[in-house]
N, C-alpha and C positions, 0 to 999 in steps of 0.2 A: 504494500500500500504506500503511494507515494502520495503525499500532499504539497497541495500550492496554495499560494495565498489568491487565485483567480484566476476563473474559470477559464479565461481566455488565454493565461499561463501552462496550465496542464493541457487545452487543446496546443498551444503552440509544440510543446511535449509531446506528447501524441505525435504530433505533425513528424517529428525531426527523429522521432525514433524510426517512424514507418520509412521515413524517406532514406534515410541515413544505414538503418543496421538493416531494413528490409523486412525486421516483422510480419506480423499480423497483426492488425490493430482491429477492434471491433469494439465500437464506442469506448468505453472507457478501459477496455481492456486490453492487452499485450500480453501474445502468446509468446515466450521468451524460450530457444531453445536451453534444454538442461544436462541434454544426452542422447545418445544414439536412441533416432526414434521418443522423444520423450520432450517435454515441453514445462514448463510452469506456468503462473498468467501473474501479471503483475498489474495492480491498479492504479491511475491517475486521474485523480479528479479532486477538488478545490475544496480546501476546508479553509473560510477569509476566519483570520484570529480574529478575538476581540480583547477587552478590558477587563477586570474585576473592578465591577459597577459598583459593590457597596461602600469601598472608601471613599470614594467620591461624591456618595452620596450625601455618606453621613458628614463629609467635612465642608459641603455645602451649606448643610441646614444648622450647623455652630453657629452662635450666635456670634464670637470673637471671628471667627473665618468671614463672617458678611458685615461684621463693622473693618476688617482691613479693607473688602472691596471698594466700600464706601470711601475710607480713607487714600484709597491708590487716586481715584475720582477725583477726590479732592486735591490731592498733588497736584495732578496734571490738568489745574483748572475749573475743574468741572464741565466738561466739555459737554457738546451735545450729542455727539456719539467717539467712542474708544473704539479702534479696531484694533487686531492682537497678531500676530507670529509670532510662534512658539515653533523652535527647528535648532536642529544641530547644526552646525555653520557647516554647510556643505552644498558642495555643487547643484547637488541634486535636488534641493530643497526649492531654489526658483524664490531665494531674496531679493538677488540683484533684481528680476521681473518686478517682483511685486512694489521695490521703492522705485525702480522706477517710472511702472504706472502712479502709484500715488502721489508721487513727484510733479508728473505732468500733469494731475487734477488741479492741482494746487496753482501750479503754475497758468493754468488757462481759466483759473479762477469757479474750474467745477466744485470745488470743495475751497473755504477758508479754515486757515489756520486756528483762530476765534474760536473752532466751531468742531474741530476733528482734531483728535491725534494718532497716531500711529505708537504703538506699542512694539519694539521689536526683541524678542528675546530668540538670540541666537548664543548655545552654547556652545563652550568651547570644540572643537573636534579636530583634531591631528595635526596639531599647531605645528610640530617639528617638522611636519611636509611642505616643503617651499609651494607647493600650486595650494595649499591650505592658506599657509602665510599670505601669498599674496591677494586670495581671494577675500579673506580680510580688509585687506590695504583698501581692497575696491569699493566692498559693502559701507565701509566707514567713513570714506572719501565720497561716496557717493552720500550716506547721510549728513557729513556736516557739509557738504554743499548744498543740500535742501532745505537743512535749518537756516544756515546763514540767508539766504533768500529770502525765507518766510517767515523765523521766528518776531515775536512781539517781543516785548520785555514780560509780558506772564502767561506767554503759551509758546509749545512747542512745537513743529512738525511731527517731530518722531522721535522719541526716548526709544534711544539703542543700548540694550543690554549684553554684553558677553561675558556670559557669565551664568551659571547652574542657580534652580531655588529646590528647597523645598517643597513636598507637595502639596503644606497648606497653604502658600505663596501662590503656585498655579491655579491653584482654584480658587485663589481671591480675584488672582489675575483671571481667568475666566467670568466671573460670577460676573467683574468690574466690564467684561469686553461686550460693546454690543455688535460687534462683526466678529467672527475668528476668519483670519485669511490661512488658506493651506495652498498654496500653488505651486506645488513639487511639482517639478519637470518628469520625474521617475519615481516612484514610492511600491515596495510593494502591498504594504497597508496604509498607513499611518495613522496612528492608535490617540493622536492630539484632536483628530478631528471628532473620537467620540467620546474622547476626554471630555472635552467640550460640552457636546450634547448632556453627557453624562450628570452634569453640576445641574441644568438647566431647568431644574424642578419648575420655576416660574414660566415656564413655556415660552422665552424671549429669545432675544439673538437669533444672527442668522450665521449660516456655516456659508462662506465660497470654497469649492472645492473642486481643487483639479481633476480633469476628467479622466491623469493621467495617474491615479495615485490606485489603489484596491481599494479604497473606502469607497468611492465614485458610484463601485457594483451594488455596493444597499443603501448607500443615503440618501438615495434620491430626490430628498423633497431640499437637499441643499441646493445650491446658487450655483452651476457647475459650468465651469468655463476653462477653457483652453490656454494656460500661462505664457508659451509664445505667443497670444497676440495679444497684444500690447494694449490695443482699442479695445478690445473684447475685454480684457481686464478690467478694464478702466470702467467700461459699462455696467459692465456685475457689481464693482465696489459701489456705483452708484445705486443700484438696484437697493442691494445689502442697505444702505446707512439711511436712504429713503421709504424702506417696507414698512409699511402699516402694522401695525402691532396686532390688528386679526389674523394678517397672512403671515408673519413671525409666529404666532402661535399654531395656526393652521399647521404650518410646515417643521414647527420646534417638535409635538408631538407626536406625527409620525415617525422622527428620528430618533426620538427618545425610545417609541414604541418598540422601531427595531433594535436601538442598541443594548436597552434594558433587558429583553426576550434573549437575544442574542449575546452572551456577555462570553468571558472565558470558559465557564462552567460548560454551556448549551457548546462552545466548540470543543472545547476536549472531548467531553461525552460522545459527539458526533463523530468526533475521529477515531474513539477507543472502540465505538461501535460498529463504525465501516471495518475496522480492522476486526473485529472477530466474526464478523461476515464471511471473512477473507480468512485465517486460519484460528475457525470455531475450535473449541478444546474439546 
């Protein structure tokens, strides 16, 4: 039993066994020779991970955990809407995309400073790798040339963090975000986007979400748009910080529905049980 984090994963799988060793493939199965005359079958097909939903739940609803959210808010202003990135500093993550759409909002005056800020927590990841190092150099240089442009004296474009928190930190920082952005160029989950959901007992926020990540295949009722393009981004963020707080909750509890149902428990289960399917005792 082989698992992938999506479905279009193990089909790719499939693909490149049949093409490649010559198999037999028959849907989700591969007849794998073992001996003269003699065969095994081996399975692939998609078990997407999730979360354990109940810390997050419960460190949502503390009452000290939702007066920090309160307080991050007030830091940064009191703005009328926070948007969030939370991502390991990595190529694949799609920061440089994402400040640089919200760069251009700002700049063509679809969004004010007054009025949004950008929250960026990017931690550390493999800093001794010169293409790591420099990808830093870019991301940073690229925010303080956005703030220097925009900032006022009591608001900021975008508070860039590098730097790890704790997870009653993130879920402040969540509870506080009323957009999460995730615009990973390549993801094969990425478990912040139901992080997110996760906290959202009050049924608000909205998730954008790359189309290219494996969250994309259940959360459907997120904002879901393509991080290469640049205009398309731009349009989602505006989507996100403009929704109605009906269609934020319309679309919060769907999300919630599936990640709650579906948490890490419903996926092990699923896996431990495919596999004694496959070699019942």
């Amino acid at each position: 039993m082989i698992g992938f984090q999506r479905a279009q994963d193990a089909t790719y799988f499939l693909t490149a066994v049949r093409r490649r060793l010559r198999y037999e493939v028959k849907g989700s199965a591969v007849s794998v020779p073992s001996g003269p005359g003699e065969t095994r079958t081996a399975i692939a097909r998609a078990f997407p991970i999730s979360i354990d939903t109940a810390p997050y739940l419960e460190l949502a609803a503390r009452p000290d955990v939702q007066a920090r959210a309160a307080e991050i808010r007030e830091s940064l202003g009191n703005p009328s809407r926070i948007l969030l990135g939370v991502d390991r500093l990595d190529y694949t993550k799609g920061i440089g995309h994402r400040i640089k759409a919200y760069g251009e909002l700002l700049a063509e005056g679809r969004l004010h400073v007054e009025d949004v800020t950008l929250v960026q927590v990017a931690s550390p990841s493999r800093e001794r790798v010169d293409a790591y190092a420099h990808l830093r150099d870019e991301i940073e240089l690229a925010v303080s040339r956005i703030n220097g442009d925009t900032d006022t004296v009591g608001h900021s474009a975008i508070r860039y963090l590098h730097q790890g928190y704790p997870r009653e930190e993130m879920v402040a920082l969540y509870l506080a975000a009323d957009v999460m952005l995730v615009t990973a160029l390549r993801d094969g989950m990425n478990l912040v986007a139901k992080e997110y959901i996760a906290t959202r007992a009050d049924n608000r926020g909205v998730l954008v979400l790359s189309e290219f990540t494996g969250a994309a295949d259940e959360l459907r009722q997120a904002v879901r748009v393509n991080p290469h393009d640049i205009e398309g981004l731009k349009d989602a963020i505006m989507e996100a910080v403009h929704m109605e707080p009906r269609e934020q909750g319309r679309r919060m509890r769907a999300l919630r529905k599936r990640v709650l149902e579906n948490d890490v428990d419903a996926w092990s289960s699923s896996f431990l049980r495919a596999l004694g399917e496959v070699h019942p005792r």
